[in-house]
N, C-alpha and C positions, 0 to 999 in steps of 0.2 A: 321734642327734646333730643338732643345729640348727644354723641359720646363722651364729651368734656361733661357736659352739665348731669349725666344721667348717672355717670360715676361720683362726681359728688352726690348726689342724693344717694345715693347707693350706701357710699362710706359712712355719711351719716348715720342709716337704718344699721350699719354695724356698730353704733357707737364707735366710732372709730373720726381722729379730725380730718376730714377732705384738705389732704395736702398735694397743691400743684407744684413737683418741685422740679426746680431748674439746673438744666446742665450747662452750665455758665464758663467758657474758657476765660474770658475775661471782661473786665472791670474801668471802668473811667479812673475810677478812683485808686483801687486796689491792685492793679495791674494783673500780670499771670494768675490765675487760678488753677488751671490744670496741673498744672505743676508735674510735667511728665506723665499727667496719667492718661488711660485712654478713655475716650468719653462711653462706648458701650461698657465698658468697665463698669463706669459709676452709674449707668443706667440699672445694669443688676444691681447694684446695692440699693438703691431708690427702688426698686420691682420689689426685692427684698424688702424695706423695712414697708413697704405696705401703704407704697403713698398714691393718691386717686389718680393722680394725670404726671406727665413731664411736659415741660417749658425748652426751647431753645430758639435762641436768639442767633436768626440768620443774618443781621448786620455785619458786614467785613469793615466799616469802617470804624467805628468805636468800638463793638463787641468783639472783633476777629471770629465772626460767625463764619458759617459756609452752609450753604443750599445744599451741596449735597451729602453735607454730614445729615443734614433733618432728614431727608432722604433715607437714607440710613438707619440713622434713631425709629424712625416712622416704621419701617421694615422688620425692624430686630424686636418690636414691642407690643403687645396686645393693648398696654394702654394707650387713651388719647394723648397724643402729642399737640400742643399748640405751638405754633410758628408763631417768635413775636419776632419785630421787622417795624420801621419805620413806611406801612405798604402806603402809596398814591396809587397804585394803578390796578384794574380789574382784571390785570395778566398775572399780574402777582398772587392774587387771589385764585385764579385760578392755576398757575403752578402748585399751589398749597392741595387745591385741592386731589391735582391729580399727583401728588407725593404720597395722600392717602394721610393727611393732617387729620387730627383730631376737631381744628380749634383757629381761630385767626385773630391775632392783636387788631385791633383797632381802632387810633386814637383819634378821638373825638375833635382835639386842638389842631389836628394834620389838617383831619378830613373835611372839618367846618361843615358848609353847608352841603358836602355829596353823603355826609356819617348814612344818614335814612338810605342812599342808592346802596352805597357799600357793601350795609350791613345784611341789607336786601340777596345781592347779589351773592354773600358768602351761604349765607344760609341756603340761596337755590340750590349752589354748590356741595352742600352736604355738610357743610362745619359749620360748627358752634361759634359763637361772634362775642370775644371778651373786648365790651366796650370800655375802651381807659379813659376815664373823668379823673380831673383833678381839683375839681371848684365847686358850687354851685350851679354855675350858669352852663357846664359842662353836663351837668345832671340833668337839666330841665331840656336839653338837644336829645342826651342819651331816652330819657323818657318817649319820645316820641316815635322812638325807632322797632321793631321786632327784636332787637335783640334778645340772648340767651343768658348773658350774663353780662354785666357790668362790673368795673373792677376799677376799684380807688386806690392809684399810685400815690403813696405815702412817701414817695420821692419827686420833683419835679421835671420831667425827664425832659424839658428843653434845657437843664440843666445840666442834662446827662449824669444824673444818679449821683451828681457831685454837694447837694446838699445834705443836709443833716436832717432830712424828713422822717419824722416818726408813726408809729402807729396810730397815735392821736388824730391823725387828718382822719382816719377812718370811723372812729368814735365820732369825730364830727359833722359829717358830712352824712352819715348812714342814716339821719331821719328822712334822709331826700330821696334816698336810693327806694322807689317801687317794690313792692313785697313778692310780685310776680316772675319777677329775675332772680337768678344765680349772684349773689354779691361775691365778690370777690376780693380780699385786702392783699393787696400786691406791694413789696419792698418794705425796708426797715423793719423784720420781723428777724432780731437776732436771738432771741429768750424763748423758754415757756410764758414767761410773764407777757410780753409782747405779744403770742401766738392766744392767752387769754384773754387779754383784749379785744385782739382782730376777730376772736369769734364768738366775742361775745355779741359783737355786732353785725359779723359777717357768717357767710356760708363756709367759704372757701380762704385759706390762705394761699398765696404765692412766694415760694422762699428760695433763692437761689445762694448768693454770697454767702449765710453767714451756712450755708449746707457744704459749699465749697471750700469754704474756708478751715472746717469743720478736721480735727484729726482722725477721728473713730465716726466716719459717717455713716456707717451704718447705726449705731448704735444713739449715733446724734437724729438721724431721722427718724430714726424707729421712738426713740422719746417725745418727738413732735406728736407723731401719729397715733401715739398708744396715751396719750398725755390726759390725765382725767382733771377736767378746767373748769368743775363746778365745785 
């Protein structure tokens, strides 16, 4: 077990909800998000309210990511950091790992038949492997792989986050997910009601937009994280 996956069981044993949360500049949908601010900034608040890992999306083309803000982020944080990234290639993977990531996206629907090399190859690397399924048959590929954690995008992200996917697909899909892995419910978690949902079925949530979007984010994350869902 790696850094991503060891701090959620961790947060768990505090009673506490294992939140992944993302520092998101921007949105397909939503456009700007940073809205002038600076991304170490909200990393302290996120350290602050007590959430397991952070998320950043190194895409420059849809997200206006950058490599070497993860770089960065990764540098300035004791938590695990996961780079998520549209990755093809085993270079990518390995930049990730020599930035000192926590954690590596990787989707299932990209990867097709290399997911089993991939997933293989990040783990030699040292990082935890969040495999993103969005279906069934997504499920039945992620099963056969080592990964650390699997993670159900409640958004369709060849869509690029522009539909209206809810937590539901998690509720649905979760009798598939293997009890062995770290689950993880990733996107459309705007609420507490949403975030009891995703873990009622899941380990871990993943929560970027509606964190960014959020006025009082510290005190919007810290109600995620302190949030008592039984």
């Amino acid at each position: 077990m790696y850094n991503m996956a060891r701090s959620i069981v961790s947060k768990k044993k505090e009673n506490k909800n294992p939140i992944i949360a993302e520092i998101k500049v921007h949105s397909p949908k939503y456009g700007d998000l940073l809205r002038g601010r600076d991304e170490i900034d909200i990393l302290r608040i996120y350290e602050d309210a007590g959430v397991a890992g952070i998320s950043y999306i190194t895409d420059k083309k849809y997200f206006n990511g950058d490599f070497n803000l993860f770089k960065k982020i990764c540098a300035s944080t004791e938590l695990p950091v996961l780079r998520k990234d549209f990755i093809t290639t085993k270079e990518e993977i390995e930049r990730t790992a020599e930035a000192e990531g926590g954690a590596i996206l990787l989707i299932g629907r990209l990867l097709k038949d290399k997911t089993t090399e991939f997933v293989d190859y990040a783990l030699e690397h040292g990082l935890d492997t969040l495999l993103e399924v969005h279906n069934r048959e997504e499920i039945d590929i992620a099963k056969e792989t080592n990964t650390t954690m699997i993670g159900v995008n409640n958004r369709d992200i060849s869509k690029l986050e522009l539909d209206d996917g809810t937590v539901s697909l998690t509720a649905k899909l979760s009798k598939y997910i293997p009890k062995n892995v770290i689950f993880v419910s990733e996107s459309g978690i705007a609420s507490i009601d949403d975030l009891k949902i995703a873990l009622r079925y899941a380990d871990a949530a993943l929560i970027g937009t509606s964190f960014m979007k959020s006025d009082n984010t510290l005190e919007f994350v810290k109600s995620f994280v302190e949030a008592k869902l039984c």
